[in-house]
N, C-alpha and C positions, 0 to 999 in steps of 0.2 A: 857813507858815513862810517867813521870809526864806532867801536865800543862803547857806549854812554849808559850812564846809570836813567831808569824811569823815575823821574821826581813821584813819593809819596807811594812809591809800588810795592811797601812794607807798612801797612795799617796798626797802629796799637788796637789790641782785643778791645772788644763792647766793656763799658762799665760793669762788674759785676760777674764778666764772663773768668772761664779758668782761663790760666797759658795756654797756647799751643803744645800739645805733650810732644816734643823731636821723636821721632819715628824714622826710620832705616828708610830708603827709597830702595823704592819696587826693582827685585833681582836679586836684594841682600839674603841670603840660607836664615837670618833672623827673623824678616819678617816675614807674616802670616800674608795670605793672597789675597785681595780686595775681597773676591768672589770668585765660588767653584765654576757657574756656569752664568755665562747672559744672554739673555735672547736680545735681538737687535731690532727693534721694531719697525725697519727699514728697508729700502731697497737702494738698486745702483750704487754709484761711488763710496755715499757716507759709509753703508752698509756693511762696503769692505776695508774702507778708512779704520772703521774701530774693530774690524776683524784680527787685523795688524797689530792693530796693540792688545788684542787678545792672545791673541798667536804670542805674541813675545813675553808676556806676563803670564804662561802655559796657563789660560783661561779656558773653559771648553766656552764654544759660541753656538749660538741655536738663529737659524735666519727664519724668517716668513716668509710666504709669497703667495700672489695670488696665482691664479691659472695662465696668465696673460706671461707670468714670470716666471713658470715652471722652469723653464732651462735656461735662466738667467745665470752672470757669470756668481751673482751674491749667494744664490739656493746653492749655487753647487760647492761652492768656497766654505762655506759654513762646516761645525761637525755635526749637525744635525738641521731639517730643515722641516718645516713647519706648512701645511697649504692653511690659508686663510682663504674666507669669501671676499674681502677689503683689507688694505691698511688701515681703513677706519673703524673694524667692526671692533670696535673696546674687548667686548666678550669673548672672541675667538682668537685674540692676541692675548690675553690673561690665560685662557685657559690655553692657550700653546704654553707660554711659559711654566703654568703648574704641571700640566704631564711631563715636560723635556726633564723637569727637575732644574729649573732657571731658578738662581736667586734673588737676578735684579733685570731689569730693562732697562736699555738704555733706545731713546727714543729718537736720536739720528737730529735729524732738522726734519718740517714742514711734518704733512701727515696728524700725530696726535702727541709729538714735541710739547705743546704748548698747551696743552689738552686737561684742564685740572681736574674735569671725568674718568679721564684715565689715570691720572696720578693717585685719585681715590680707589679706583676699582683694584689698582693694582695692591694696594695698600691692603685692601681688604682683603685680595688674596694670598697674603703671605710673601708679596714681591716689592722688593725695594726697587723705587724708581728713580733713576738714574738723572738726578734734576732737581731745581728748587722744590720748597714748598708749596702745599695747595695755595695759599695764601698769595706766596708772588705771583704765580701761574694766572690766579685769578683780577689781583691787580694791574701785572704790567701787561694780561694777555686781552685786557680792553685799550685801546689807545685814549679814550674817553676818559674814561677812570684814573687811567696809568699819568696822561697827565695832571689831572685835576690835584692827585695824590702826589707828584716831587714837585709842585708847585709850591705844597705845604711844607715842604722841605728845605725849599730855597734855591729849588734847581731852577731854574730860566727855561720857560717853553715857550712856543711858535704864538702868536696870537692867532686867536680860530675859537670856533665853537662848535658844542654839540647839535645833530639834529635827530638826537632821540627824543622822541615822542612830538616833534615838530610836521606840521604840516607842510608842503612844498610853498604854502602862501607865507610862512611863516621862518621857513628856511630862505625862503626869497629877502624875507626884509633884516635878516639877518644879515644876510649875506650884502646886503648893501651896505648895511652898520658897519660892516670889517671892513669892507670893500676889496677890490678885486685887485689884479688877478686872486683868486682860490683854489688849493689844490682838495677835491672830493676825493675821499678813500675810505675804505672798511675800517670802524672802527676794530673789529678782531683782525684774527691773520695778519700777514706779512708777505716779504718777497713782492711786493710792486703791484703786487694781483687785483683790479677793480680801483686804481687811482685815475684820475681822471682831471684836468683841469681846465675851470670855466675860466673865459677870457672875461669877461662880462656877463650883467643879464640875458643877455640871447645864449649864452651857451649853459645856463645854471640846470635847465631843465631834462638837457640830456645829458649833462654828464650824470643828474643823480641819478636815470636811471641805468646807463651804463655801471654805475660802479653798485647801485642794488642787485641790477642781475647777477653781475659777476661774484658780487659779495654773499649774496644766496646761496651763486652755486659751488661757492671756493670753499667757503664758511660754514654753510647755516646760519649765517646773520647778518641782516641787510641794514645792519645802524651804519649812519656815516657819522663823520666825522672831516670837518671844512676848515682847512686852517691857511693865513696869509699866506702866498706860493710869495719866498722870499727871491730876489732878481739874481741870477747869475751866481747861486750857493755851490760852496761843495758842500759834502756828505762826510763827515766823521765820526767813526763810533770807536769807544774804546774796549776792549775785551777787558775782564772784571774776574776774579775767583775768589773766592770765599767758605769757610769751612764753618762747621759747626762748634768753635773752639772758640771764635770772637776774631777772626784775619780775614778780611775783605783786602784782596790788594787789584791795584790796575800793573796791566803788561804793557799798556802805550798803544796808541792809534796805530786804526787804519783808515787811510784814504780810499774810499768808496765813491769817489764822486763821477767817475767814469760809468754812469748806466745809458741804457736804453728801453724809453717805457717804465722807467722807475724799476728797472730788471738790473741789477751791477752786472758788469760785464768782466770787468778790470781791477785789483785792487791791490794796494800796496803797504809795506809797512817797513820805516814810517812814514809817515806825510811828510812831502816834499818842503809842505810852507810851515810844520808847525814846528815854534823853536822850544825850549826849556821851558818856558814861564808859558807858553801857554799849553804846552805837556801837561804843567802840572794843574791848571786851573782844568782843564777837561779829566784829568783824574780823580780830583776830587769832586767833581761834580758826577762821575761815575761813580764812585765811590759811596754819595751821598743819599745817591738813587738807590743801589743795592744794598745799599746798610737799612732804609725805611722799610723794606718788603722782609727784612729779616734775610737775604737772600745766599742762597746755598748753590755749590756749583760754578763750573763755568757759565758766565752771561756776560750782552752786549750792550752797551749803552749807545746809542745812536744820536748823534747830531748834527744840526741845518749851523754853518754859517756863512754870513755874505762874503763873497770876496774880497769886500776892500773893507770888515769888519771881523778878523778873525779873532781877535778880542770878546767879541760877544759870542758864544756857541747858544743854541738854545737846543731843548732836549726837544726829540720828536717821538723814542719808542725806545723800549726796551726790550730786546730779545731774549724771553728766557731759555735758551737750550746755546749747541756750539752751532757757530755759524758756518756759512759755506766755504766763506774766505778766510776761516781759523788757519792754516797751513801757513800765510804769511806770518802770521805773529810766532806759528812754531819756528820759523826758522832765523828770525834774529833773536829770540832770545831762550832756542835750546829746548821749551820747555813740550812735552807733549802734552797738550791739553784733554783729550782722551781717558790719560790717565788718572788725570789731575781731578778728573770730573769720578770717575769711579773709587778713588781713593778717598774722597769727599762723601760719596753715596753712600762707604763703610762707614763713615766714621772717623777715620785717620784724619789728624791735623796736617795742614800746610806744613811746609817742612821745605819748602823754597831758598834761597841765598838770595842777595840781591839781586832784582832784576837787572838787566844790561841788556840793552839793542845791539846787537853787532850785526854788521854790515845794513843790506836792504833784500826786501823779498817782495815780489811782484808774481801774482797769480790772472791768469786768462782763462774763462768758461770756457768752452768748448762747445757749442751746444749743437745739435742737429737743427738746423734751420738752414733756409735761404736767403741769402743777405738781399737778393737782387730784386725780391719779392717781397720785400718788405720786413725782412727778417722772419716772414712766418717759422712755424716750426714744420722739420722735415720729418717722415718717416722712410721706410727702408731697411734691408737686411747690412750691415754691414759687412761687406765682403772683402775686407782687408784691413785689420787692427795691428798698425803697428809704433808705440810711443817714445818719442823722443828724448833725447838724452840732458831730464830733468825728474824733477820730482812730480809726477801724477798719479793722480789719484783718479781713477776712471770706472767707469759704469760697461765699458761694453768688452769687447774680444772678438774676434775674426767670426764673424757666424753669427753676430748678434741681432733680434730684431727688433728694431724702434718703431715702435707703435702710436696713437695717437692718445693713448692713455694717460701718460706720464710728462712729469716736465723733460722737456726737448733737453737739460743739461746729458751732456755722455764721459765730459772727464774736465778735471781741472789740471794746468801745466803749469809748476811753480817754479822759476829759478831766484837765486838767491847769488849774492855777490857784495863786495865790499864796501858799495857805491851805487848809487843810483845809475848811474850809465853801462855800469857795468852788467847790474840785474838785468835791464835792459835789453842789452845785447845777447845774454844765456838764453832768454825767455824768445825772443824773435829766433836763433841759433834750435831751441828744441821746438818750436812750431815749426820751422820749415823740415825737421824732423820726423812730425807727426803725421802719419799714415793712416788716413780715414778713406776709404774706398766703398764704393756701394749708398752713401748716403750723403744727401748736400751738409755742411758744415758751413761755420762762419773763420775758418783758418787764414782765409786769405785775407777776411776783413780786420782779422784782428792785428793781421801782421804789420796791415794799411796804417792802422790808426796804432800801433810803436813804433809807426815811422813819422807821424802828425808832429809837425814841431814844436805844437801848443805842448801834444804829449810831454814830448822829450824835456820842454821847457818845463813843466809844473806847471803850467797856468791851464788849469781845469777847474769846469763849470759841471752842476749835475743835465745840461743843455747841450753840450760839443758837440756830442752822437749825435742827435737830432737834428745838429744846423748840419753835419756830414751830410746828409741824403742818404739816397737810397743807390748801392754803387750800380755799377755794371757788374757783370758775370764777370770774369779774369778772363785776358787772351789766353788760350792755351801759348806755350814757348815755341820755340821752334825743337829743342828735344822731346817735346812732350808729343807732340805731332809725330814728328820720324818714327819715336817709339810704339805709340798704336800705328802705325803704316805697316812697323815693324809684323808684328802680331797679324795686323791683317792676313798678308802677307804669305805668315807662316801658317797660317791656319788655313790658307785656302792649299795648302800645297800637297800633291799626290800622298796619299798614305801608304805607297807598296814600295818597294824599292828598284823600280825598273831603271832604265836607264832613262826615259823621260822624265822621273821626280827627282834625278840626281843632274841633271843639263841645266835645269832652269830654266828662266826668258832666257829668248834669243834671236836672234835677226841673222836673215840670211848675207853673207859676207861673214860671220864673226862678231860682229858688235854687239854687246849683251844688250839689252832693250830697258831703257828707264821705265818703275813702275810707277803711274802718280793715284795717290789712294784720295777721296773725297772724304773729308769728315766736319762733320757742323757741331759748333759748340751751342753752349746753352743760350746763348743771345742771337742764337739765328745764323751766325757766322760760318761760312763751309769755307776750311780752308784744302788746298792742295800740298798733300804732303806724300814725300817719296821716303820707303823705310828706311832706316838705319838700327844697327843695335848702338843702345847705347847705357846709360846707368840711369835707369828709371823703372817701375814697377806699374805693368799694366794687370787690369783683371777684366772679365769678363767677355760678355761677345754673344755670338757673332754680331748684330747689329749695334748693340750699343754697349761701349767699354769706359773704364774710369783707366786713370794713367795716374801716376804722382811721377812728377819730374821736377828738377830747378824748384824744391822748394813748396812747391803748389800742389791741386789736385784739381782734374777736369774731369767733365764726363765728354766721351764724341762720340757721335753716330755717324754711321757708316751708312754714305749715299753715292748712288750712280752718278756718273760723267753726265748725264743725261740728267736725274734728278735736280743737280748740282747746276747746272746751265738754265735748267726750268727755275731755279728758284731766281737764280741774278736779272732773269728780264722779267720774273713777277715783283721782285723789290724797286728794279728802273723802273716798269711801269705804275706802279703806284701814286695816286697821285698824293703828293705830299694833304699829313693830319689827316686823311682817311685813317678811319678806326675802328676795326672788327665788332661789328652789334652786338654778336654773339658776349658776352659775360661770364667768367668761367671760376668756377670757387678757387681761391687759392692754394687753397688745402684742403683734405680731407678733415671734415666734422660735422657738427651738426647746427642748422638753420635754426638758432634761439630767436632770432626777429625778423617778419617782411614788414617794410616798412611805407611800401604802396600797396595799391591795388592790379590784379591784371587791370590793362586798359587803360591806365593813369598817363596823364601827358606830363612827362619830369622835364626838368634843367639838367643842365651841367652840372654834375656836383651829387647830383641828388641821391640821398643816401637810400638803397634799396633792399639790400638783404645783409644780413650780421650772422658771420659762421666761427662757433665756438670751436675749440680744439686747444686740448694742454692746457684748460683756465685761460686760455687767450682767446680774443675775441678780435676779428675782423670784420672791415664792412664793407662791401659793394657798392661802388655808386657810380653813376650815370657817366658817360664818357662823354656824352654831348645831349643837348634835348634829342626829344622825341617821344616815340609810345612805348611804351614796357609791356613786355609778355613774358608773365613768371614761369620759372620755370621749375621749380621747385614749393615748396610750403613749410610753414614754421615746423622744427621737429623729426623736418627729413635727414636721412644720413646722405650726405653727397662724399666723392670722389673728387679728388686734387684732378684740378681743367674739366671738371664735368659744368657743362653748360646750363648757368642758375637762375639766367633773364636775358630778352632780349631787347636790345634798343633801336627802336628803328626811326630815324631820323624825319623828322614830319616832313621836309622838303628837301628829299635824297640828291644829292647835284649829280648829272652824270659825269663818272670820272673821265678825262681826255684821254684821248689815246696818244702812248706814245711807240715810237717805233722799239720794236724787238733791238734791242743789241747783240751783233755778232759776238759769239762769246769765243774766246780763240784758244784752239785746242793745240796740242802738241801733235805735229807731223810726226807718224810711226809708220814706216813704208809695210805694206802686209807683208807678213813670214811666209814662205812659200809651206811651215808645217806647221799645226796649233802651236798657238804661245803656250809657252809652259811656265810656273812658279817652280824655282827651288824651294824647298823647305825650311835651308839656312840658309846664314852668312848672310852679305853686306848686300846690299843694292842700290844702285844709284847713286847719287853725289848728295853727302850732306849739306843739311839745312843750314844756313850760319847759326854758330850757336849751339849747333846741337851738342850733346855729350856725346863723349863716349868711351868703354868698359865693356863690363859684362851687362847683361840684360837680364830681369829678374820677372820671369811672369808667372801667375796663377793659372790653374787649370780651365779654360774656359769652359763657361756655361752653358746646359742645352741650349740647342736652339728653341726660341720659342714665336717665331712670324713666319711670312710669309716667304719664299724665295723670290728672288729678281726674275725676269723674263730672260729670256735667251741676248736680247739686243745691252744686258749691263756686263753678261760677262767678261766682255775686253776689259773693262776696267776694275769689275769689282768680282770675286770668287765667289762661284754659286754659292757655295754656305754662308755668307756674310748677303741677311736680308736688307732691305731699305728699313729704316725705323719710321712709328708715327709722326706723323707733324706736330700731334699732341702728348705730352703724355700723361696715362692718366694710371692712381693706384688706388687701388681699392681695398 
């Protein structure tokens, strides 16, 4: 899209209010600096988001962190850094701020953003809080209240009801009076966290206690809040600023409607389907919202409409703080929000030109998760940071460790273009850019779904994600192979300079000898791959190495000719829908529900243990009847594949046998002297497909298992062990 003006994104002042006094924008030798110093009451990406704009407004910045984040990349970025016991402990982020000598906080997203205990405490300590009033905070920061209140306004919300102070018999018949479908969510907090939705009756009972637990332990408060789940909605909210001079203006939508889990993944500005006129009808209805709370700062107004009624928007929440996917809006219309928000917190009026959209901008989370696992979240050291050529905004750097603490987000990758197709193409161009080694990510899925045609078309539901599935792991390439063969390879090769580590393989007559290396990706797959150098980056080892090649990023383990052969007649023999009793946590956290007994005879289906991690919750269930034998108890810390129930089938069938398949190796006539490895150079006949360049690899890691027996060396170099079948972190 070309340049276009935002209908109504220049507000006349309140009745009664002054003008906006014009004021120099930030950098003029005239004007005075918002603020000497801010503490940031955050961690990860935001944290160094508004570092940036500190950094260039010569702001001194003060960061927090707990112990978990002591050598995070936000503690060291800062010019002064702060240890807390929590991001939530109100008391021990006030008093960081009055010792550093802070003037204001600015409170990032999520955490105590939204917090109108902290906005008073702060208050009370001589610290300007970087955000609306107590008043809005306490308004729009109940969903309950928040609607009840711009309903009186004339803003259009979701039909739904309270079930404060309701009993579940009471919420039951409520909930038939709306009728169904219902989505269940926290009335406080945000970000997706404890929504939940009941299909019908049979499902009312668990979703409310799923989204109380979650909403206990996200919150501290387990009010919900049930409102009509509208068919096939997108999600749009508008970004909002407002000063304390009497100018409340709207910057123009973003399409949000791309989540997963009520979590956005994707989001864009502006919206594909929305034209002028209803630009401006969602303007002013944001507009309408933040003009009632008196509201100050940048904020989000959020709203549900059907797809084939986008005419009607209805309000669902307002966000008082900046939001995650604020970066798209900076980038069609120039403005940094950041600023806009601390120049508001002084006092200083708006002092904006008209707003104008130019071009389009499309933002991708990045999160540490497993897509193939259900998206859970991952942990991990990162052992390779390197970001693509776009605008990101990121949490992590080479060396980083992701833990089970925090949300799984690690970086946001923004591109920006003239045209919706075009943002497009930058944003897939700097993901296949982006280098995350050492820990699973969702890179490849996201690149899946900006190739989805619905994508590409605009026709998005807040549902798409959902009807996608759950993918497969990526084939590794054929460059990506060659390239750990490569590594293998090199790393088994003589360390002295004799004349046997400078010959290489060889075969007697002359003929150099093909290497073929075994390596199994994450979905079980061992492929045969012969090295090549080529233009890819591998890390780690000896047994198990991440590669980024063509775009992607894999992890492969390194297994014996033998190993590799035992596994192909254990998956022939198999008898087909056999399925391992054994039950294994997805991820590391901790066991909030068992929802049997040991000894209990379950179904198919049947929901067993629920394991908390990052405010996410998953749940275990029964892979076929049988008898359950726990393995775990509510409360316990488990490890990712650690074993949490058994199911043991009431009438086990014996599996048929089927015959061994010959598995067919490469004739290699024996050398009349040991085979030997070169160190460098080429080997063997590339893979089709493969690249190749120079080769770019990390220092590889101690070893830390077991070594192969004497019978793997032909094929795989004593220092390169066999890896687990499992694997498991703790």
């Amino acid at each position: 899209m070309s340049e276009a003006a935002v209908p109504g994104s220049v507000a006349a002042p309140r009745a009664g209010a002054d003008k906006p006094t014009p004021v120099s924008h930030a950098g003029d030798d005239a004007e005075p600096l918002p603020f000497s110093c801010v503490l940031v009451a955050n961690r990860g990406e935001i944290a160094r988001r508004v570092f940036r704009t500190l950094r260039r407004l010569g702001i001194r910045s003060v960061a927090v962190h707990t112990d978990a984040d002591a050598a995070a990349p936000h503690a060291r970025e800062a010019d002064h850094a702060v240890r807390v016991p929590s991001y939530l402990d109100v008391d021990a982020v006030v008093a960081a701020a009055v010792t550093t000598g802070a003037d204001a906080v600015h409170p990032g997203y999520g955490f105590l953003s939204e917090n109108a205990g902290f906005a008073r405490a702060c208050a009370a300590g001589g610290i300007v809080f970087v955000g609306p009033g107590v008043e809005a905070l306490e308004v729009m920061g109940d969903k309950i209240r928040a609607k009840e209140h711009v309903a009186r306004h004339d803003v259009p919300t979701v039909p739904g009801f309270s079930a404060a102070g309701l009993t579940d018999a009471e919420i039951a018949a409520a909930a038939d009076r709306a009728g169904y479908p219902l989505l269940v969510k926290p009335s406080a907090g945000g970000g997706g966290k404890g929504m939940t939705v009941a299909g019908g009756p049979d499902d009312l009972a668990d979703a409310l206690a799923t989204a109380r637990r979650v909403a206990a332990a996200a919150f501290g408060d387990d009010t919900l809040l049930l409102e009509r789940l509208l068919e096939r909605p997108r999600h749009i909210e508008v970004q909002v600023l407002a000063d304390a001079h009497g100018t409340t203006i709207s910057l123009g939508e973003r399409e949000c409607t791309l989540q997963r889990r009520h979590q956005k993944v994707i989001e864009e500005a502006p919206s594909p389907v929305v034209d002028a006129q209803t630009r401006r009808r969602l303007g002013d209805a944001a507009v309408a919202a933040a003009r009632s709370v008196g509201y100050l700062g940048a904020g989000t107004v959020e709203f549900l409409v059907a797809g084939d009624r986008l005419d009607e928007p209805f309000f669902i929440e307002m966000n008082t703080r900046l939001q995650v996917e604020h970066p798209v809006t900076e980038l069609v219309t120039g403005i940094d929000l950041v600023e806009q928000q601390l120049r508001v917190a002084a006092g200083f009026a708006l002092d904006l030109p008209e707003v104008r959209l130019d071009g389009h901008a499309i933002e991708a989370r990045v999160y540490a998760e497993t897509p193939a696992r259900g998206y859970l979240p991952a942990t991990g050291t990162v052992s390779l940071w390197h970001p693509g050529t776009a605008r990101v905004d990121s949490a992590v750097e080479t060396g980083s460790v992701i833990g089970a603490l925090y949300d799984p987000l690690i970086a946001k990758v923004i591109a920006h273009g003239p045209d919706r197709q075009t943002a497009l193409a930058r944003l897939d161009a700097a993901l296949a850019d982006t280098v995350v080694l050492g820990v699973d990510t969702n890179i490849a899925d996201l690149r899946a779904l900006l190739a989805d045609p619905a994508v590409r078309a605009g026709h998005l539901d807040t549902g798409l994600l959902d009807r996608r599935g759950t993918p497969q792991p990526p084939t590794p390439t054929p460059g990506a192979l060659a390239a750990v063969a490569q590594r293998v390879v090199d790393a088994g090769a003589p360390a002295d300079g004799t004349v046997w580590g400078r010959v290489g393989a060889w075969r007697a007559g002359g003929a150099r000898a093909h290497r073929t290396v075994w390596l199994e990706d994450d979905a079980g797959r061992v492929h045969p791959a012969q090295p090549l150098v080529g233009d890819a980056v591998v890390v780690g080892g000896p047994g198990e190495l991440w590669v980024h090649a063509d775009g992607g990023a894999h992890r492969l383990r390194v297994v014996s000719r033998r190993d590799a052969a035992a596994r192909r007649r254990a998956a022939a023999g198999r008898a087909p829908g056999v399925v391992d009793p054994d039950l294994v946590a997805p991820l590391p956290g901790t066991v909030v529900a068992v929802h049997v007994s040991d000894g209990d005879a379950v179904d198919a289906g049947a929901r067993l243990v629920t394991i908390e991690a990052m405010k996410m919750e998953h749940t275990v269930t029964a892979p076929h009847a049988g008898t359950v034998r726990l393995r775990t108890a509510a409360g316990a810390q488990v490890a990712r594949d650690a074993v949490v129930a058994t199911v043991t089938p009431g009438a086990q069938a014996a599996e048929p046998e089927v015959p061994e398949p010959e598995v067919p190796e490469p004739e290699v006539p024996e050398p009349e002297v040991p085979e030997l490895v070169e160190g460098t150079g080429t080997h063997g006949v590339p893979a089709t497909g493969a690249s190749t360049g120079s080769a770019t690899a990390a220092r590889p890691a101690a070893p830390s298992a077991t070594h192969p027996g004497p019978h793997d060396l032909a094929v795989t170099p004593a220092s390169i062990p066999p890896s687990s079948p499992k694997e498991t972190l703790s």
